[in-house]
C-alpha positions as CSV (number, residue, x, y, z in Angstrom):
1,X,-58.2,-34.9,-14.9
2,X,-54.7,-35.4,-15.3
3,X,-54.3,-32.6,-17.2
4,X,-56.0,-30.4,-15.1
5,X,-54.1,-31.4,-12.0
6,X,-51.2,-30.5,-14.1
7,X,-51.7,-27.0,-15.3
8,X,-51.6,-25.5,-11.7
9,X,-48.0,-27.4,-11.4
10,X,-46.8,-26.1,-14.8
11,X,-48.0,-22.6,-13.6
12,X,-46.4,-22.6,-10.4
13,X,-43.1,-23.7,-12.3
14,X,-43.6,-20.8,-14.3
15,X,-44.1,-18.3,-12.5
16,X,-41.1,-19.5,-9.8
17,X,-38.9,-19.3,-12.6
18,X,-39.7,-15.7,-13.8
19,X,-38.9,-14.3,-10.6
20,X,-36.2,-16.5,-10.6
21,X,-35.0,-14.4,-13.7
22,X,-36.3,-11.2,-12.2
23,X,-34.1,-11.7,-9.5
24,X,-31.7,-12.7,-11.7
25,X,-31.8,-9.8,-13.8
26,X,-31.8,-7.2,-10.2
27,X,-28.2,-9.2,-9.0
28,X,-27.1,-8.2,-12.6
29,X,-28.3,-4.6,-12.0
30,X,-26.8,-4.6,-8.8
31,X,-23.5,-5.9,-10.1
32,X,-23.2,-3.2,-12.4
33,X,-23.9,-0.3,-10.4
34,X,-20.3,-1.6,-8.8
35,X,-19.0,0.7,-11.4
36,X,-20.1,3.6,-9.3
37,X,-17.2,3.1,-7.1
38,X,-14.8,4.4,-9.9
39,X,-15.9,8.0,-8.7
40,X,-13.9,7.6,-5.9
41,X,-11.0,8.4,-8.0
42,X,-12.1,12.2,-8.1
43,X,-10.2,12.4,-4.8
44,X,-7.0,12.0,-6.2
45,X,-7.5,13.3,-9.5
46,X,-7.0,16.9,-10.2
47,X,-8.4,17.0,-13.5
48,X,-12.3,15.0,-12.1
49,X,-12.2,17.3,-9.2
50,X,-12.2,20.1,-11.7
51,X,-14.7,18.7,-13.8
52,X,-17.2,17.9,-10.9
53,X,-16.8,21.9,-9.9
54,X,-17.4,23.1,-13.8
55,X,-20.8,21.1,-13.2
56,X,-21.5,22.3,-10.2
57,X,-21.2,25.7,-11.0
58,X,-22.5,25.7,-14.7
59,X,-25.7,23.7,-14.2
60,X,-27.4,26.6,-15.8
61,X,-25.3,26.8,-18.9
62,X,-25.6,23.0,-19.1
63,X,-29.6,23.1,-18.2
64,X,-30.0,25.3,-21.3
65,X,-28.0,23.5,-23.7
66,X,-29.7,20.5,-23.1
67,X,-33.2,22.5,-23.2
68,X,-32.3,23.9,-26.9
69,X,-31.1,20.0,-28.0
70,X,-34.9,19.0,-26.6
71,X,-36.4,21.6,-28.2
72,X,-34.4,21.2,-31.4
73,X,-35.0,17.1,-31.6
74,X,-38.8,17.4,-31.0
75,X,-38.9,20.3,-34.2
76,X,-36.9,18.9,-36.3
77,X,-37.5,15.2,-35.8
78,X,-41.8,16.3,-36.1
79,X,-40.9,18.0,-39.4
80,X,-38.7,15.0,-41.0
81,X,-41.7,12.6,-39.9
82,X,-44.5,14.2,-41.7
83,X,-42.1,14.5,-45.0
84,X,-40.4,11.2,-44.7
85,X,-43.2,8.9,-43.2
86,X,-45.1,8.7,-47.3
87,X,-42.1,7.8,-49.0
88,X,-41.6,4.0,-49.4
89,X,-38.1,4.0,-49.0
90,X,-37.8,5.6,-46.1
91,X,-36.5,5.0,-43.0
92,X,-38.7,7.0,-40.2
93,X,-41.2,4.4,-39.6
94,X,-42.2,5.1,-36.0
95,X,-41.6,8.8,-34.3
96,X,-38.5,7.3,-32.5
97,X,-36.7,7.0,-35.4
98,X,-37.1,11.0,-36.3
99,X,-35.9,11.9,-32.2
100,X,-33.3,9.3,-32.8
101,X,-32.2,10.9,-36.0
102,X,-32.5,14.5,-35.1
103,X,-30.5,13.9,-31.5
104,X,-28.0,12.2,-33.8
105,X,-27.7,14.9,-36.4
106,X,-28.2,17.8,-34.3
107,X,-24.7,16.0,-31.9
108,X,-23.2,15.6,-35.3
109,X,-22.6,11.9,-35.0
110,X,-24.4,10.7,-38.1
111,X,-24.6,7.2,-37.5
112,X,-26.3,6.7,-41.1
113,X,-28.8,4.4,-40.0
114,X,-31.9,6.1,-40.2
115,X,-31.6,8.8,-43.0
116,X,-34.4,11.4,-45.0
117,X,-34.7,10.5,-48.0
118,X,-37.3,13.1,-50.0
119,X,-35.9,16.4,-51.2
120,X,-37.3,18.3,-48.3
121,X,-36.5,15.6,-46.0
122,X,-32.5,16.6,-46.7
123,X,-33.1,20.3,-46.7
124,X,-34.6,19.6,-43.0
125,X,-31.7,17.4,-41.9
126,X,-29.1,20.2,-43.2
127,X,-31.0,22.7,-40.6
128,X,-31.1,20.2,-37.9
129,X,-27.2,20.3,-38.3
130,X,-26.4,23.6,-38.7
131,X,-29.0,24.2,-35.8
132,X,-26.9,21.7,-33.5
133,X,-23.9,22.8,-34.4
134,X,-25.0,26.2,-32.8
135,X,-26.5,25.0,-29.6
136,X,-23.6,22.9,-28.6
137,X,-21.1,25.6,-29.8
138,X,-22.0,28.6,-27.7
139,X,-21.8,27.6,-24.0
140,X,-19.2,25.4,-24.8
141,X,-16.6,28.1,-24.0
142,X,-18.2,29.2,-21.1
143,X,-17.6,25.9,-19.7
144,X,-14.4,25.2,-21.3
145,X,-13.1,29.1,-19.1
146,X,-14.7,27.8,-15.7
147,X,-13.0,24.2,-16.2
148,X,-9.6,26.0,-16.5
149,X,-10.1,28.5,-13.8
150,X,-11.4,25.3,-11.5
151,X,-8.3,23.5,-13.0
152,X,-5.7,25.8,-12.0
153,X,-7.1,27.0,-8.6
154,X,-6.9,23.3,-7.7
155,X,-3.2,23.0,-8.8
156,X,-2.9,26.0,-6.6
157,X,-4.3,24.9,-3.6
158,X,-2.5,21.4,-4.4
159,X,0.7,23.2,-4.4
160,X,0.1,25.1,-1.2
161,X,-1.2,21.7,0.5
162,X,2.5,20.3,-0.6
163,X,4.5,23.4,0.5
164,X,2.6,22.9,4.3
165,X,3.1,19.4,4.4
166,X,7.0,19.8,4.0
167,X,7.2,23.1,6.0
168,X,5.4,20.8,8.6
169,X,7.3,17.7,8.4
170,X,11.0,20.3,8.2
171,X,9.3,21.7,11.5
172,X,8.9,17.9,13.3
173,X,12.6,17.1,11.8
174,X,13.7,20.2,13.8
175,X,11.9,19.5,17.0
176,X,12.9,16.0,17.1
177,X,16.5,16.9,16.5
178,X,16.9,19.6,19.0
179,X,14.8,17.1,21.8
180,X,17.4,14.5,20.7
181,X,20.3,17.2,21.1
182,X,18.8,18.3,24.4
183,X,18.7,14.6,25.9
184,X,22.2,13.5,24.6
185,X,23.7,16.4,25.8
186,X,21.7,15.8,29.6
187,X,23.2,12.2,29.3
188,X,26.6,13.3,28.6
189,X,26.0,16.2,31.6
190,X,24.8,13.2,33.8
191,X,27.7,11.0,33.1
192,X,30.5,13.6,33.3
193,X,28.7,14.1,36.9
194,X,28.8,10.8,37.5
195,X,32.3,10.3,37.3
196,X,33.0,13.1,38.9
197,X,31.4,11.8,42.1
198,X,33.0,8.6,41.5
199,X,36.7,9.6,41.4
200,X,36.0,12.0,44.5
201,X,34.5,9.5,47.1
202,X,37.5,7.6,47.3
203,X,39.6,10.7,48.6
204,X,37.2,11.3,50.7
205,X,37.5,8.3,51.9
206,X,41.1,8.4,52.8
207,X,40.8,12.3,54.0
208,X,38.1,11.0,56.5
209,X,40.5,7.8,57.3
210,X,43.0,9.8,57.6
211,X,40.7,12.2,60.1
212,X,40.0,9.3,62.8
213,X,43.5,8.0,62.9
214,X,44.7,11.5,63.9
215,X,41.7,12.0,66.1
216,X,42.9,8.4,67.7
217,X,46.4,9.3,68.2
């Protein structure tokens, strides 16, 4: 009896604490994706702003390059399986192993961890990189064309962008200057006026004085 009331307890413990550590595990995820935000960079980067417009423009180039590495892998991984997969020494024990090994040698990174090891295993792994070394090499200056021709129309526009915002801030300098000539010379208009009608009111002070007394007599 005690051990039955106990079992739903330890299950309920359980299973708390795997979503515990499935929630766990999404904050984590989450966390990560903050990376994201390192995009925002592009906006001031001349050389990501280029890239990002290569992309955007040679999807197809890029759609078939990774189409032939697909097509390449699946061949070529299929063959070095069926050679590979008899011989005790070998490496390719699971279909995995030949994609990752044909993805690998067909990007000419040759990690060297899973390797062919029969005679006809090698002779496939030497097509596989001749193979990749095709694929990847013929759009890639197609790309390479479009990334400099997005590269220096954005100088271009850059420099244009820097020419307008100093012909713009010469123009402001210039309005502000002649609006500050135009009031100091108003003030010193208004004050030369103003002591001009200063120094005469007193004489015609006296003149008028002068006026009534004669008026009087």
């Amino acid at each position: 009896e005690v051990h039955d009331s106990e079992d739903p307890l330890l299950a309920g413990d359980l299973s708390r604490t795997t979503q515990y550590l499935r929630l766990l595990k999404l904050a984590r995820i989450i966390k990560t994706l903050r990376i994201i935000r390192i995009f925002k960079l592009a906006r001031h980067s001349t050389g990501l702003q280029a890239l990002g417009n290569t992309m955007r423009s040679n999807y197809k180039e890029l759609g078939l390059l990774f189409l032939l590495l697909g097509m390449g892998a699946i061949m070529f991984a299929s063959m070095a399986y069926v050679f590979e997969k008899e011989d005790e020494d070998t490496t390719f024990t699971t279909m995995l192993d030949a994609y990752w090994w044909a993805i690998i040698t067909m990007t000419t990174v040759g990690y060297g961890d899973v390797v062919p090891v029969t005679p006809i295993g090698k002779l496939i792994g030497c097509f596989c990189a001749i193979f990749g070394v095709l694929v990847i090499g013929l759009p890639i200056p197609i790309i390479g064309n479009s990334f400099n021709k997005f590269y220096a129309r954005q100088k271009r526009w850059e420099k244009r962008e820097a020419l307008a915002a100093n012909q713009r801030a010469l123009s402001l300098r210039r309005k502000m200057s002649a609006r500050y000539l135009r009031q100091s010379f108003r003030d010193k208009n208004v004050g030369k006026l103003l002591s001009r009608g200063s120094r005469r009111r007193p004489e015609s002070k006296g003149s008028d004085s002068e006026a009534t007394m004669e008026d009087i007599t």
